[in-house]
C-alpha positions as CSV (number, residue, x, y, z in Angstrom):
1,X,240.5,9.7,-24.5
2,X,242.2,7.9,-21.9
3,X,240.1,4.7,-20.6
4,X,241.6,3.4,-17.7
5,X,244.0,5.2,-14.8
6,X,246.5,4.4,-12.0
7,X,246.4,6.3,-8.4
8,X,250.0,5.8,-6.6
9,X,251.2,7.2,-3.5
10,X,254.1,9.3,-3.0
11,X,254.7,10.2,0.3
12,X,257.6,12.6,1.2
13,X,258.9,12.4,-2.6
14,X,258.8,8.9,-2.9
15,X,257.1,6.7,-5.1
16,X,255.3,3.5,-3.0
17,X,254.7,0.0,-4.2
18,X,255.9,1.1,-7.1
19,X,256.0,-2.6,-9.1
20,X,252.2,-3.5,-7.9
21,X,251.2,-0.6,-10.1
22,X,253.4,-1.8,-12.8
23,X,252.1,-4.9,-12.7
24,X,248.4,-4.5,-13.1
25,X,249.2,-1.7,-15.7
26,X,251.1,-4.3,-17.9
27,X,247.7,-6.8,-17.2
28,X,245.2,-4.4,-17.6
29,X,246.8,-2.4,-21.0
30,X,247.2,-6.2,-22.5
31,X,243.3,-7.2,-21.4
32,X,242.2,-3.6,-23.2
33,X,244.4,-3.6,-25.9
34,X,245.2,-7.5,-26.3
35,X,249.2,-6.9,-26.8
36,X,251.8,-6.1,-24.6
37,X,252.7,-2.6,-23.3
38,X,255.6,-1.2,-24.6
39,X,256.3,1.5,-22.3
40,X,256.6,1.7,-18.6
41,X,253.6,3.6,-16.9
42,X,256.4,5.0,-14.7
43,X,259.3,6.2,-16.3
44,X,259.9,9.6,-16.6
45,X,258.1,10.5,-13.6
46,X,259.2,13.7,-12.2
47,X,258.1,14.9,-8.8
48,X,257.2,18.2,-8.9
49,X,258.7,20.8,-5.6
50,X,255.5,20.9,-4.3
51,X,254.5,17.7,-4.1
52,X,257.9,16.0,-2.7
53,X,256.3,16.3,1.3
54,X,253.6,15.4,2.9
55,X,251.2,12.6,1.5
56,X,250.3,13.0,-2.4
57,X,247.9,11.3,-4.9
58,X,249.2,10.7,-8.3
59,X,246.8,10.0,-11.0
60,X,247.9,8.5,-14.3
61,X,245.3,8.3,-17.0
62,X,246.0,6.4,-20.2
63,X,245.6,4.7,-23.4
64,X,247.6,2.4,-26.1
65,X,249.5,5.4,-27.0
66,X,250.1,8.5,-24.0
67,X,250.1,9.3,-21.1
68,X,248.4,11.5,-18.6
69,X,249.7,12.8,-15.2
70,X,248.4,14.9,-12.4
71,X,249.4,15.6,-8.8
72,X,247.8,16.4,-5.7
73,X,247.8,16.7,-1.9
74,X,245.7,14.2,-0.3
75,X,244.1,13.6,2.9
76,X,242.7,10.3,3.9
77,X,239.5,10.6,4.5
78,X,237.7,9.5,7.7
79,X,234.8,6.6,6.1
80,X,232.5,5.3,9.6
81,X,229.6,4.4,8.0
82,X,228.5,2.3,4.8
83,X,225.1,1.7,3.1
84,X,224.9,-1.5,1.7
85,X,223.5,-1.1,-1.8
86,X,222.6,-4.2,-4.5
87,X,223.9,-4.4,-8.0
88,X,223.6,-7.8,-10.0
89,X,225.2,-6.4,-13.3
90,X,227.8,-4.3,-12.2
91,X,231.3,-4.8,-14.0
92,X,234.5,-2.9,-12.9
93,X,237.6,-5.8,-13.2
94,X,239.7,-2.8,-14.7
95,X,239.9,0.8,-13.6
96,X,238.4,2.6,-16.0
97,X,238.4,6.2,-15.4
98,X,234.0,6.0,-16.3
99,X,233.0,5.8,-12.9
100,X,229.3,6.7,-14.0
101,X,227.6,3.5,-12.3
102,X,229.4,3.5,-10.0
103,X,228.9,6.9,-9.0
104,X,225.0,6.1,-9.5
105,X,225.1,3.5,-6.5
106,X,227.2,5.8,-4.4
107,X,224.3,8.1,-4.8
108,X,221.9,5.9,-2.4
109,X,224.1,6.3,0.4
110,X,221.9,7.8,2.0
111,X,223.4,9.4,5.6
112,X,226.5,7.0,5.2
113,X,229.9,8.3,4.4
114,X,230.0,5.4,1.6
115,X,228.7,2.1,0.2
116,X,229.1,-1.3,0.0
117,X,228.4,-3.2,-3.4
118,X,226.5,-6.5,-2.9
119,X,226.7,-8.7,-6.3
120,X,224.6,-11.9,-6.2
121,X,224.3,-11.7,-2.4
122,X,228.5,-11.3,-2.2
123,X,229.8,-8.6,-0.7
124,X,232.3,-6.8,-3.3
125,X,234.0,-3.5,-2.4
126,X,233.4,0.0,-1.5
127,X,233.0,3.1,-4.4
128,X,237.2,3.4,-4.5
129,X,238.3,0.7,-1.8
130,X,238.6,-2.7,-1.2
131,X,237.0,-3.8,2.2
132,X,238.8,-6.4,4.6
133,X,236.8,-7.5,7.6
134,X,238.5,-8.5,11.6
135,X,236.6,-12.0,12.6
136,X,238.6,-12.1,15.9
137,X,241.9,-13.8,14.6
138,X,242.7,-12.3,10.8
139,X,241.6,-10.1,8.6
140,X,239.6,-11.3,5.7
141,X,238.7,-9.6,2.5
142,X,236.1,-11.1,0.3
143,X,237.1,-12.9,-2.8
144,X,234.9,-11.8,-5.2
145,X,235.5,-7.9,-5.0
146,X,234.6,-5.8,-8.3
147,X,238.3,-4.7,-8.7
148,X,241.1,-6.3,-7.8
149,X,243.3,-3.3,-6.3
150,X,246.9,-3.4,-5.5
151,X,246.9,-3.1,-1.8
152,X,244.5,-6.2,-1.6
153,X,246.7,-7.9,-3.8
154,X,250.4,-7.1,-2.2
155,X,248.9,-7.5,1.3
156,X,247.5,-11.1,0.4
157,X,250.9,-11.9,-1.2
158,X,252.4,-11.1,2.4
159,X,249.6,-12.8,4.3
160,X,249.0,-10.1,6.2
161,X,245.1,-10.4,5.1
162,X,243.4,-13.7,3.8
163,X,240.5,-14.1,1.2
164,X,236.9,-15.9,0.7
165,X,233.8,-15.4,0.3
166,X,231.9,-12.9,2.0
167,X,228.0,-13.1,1.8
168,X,225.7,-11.0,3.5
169,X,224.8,-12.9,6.2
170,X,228.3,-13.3,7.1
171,X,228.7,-10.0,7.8
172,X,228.0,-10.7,11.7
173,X,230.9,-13.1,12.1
174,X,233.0,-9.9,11.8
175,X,233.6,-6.9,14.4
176,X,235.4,-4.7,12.5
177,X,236.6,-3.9,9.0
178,X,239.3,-1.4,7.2
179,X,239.1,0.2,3.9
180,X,241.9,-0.3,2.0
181,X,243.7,0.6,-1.1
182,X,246.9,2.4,-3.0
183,X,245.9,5.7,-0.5
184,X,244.9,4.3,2.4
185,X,248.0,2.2,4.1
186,X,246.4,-1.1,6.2
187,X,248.7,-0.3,9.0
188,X,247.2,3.7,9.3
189,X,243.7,3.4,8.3
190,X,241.2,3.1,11.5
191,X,239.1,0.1,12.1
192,X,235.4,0.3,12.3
193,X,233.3,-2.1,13.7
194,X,230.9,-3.8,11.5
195,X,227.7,-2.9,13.3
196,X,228.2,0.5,11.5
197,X,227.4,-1.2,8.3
198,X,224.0,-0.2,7.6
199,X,221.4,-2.5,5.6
């Protein structure tokens, strides 16, 4: 049983933002677990042949004790439209690999390519991605999102993206918005204007 997991990118053999992952594996195992990690979630990776080009997801489930690892090719995925769906009790401040209620809410998409979780009237995040919104000058991603992922978190560190909160009504201030996290690089994902967010 392993309850939470990692996704990193590797593109072209290489490991990226490496030490975010580190980091919110070292927070997350002592939240679960309540003492400190003793091993690295990274060491003794070993790229596989087939998996040292091109763009690949690895997956890294685990528990107090072991670890499990698994590669594949990825493809980013074009996302254009999002349903807004409400949930008032959802919880998901670590990534657990149960996805179940989640995966419940992404079933009332509807004809959208995704969702967007409103919590209390706040806007949170998508089913795997953390949202940030164009408002003419900077990007802004909302500060009460269900996960805190590492992309959000290293790209608010660089002040490339800015946080508060983000209510519903808000959501015509903005004209466009990216979906962002470990897979999907803010500089190479498109962005789609807001209108296609569909209540």
């Amino acid at each position: 049983m392993y309850p939470l997991f990692e996704s990193i990118c590797i593109k072209d053999g290489q490991l990226l933002n490496a030490e975010w992952h580190r980091r919110r594996y070292r927070n997350s195992y002592k939240e679960l677990y309540g003492y400190e990690a003793k091993s690295d979630i990274l060491d003794n990776v070993q790229i596989p042949a087939e998996f040292r080009e091109g763009l690949v997801k690895l997956r890294i489930r685990y528990n107090d004790a072991s670890f499990k690892r698994e590669f594949e090719k990825y493809q980013i995925k074009k996302i254009t439209t999002l349903k807004l769906v409400e949930d008032n009790a959802i919880e998901y401040n670590l990534k657990y690999c149960d996805r179940a209620k989640l995966n419940l809410l992404f079933d009332k998409r509807e004809e959208c390519n995704d969702i967007l979780i409103i919590k209390n009237k706040y806007v949170t995040d998508t089913l795997y991605c953390n949202i940030v919104f164009f408002d003419g000058e900077s990007w802004i991603t909302p500060s009460q999102p269900l996960l805190k992922g590492t992309a959000r978190e290293r790209l608010l560190t660089q002040k490339i993206i800015f946080q508060k909160p983000v209510r519903i009504e808000d959501l015509q201030n903005f004209t466009h918005f990216k979906l962002i996290n470990a897979m999907r690089n803010f500089d190479v994902v498109e962005a789609v204007e807001t209108a296609n967010v569909i209540h």
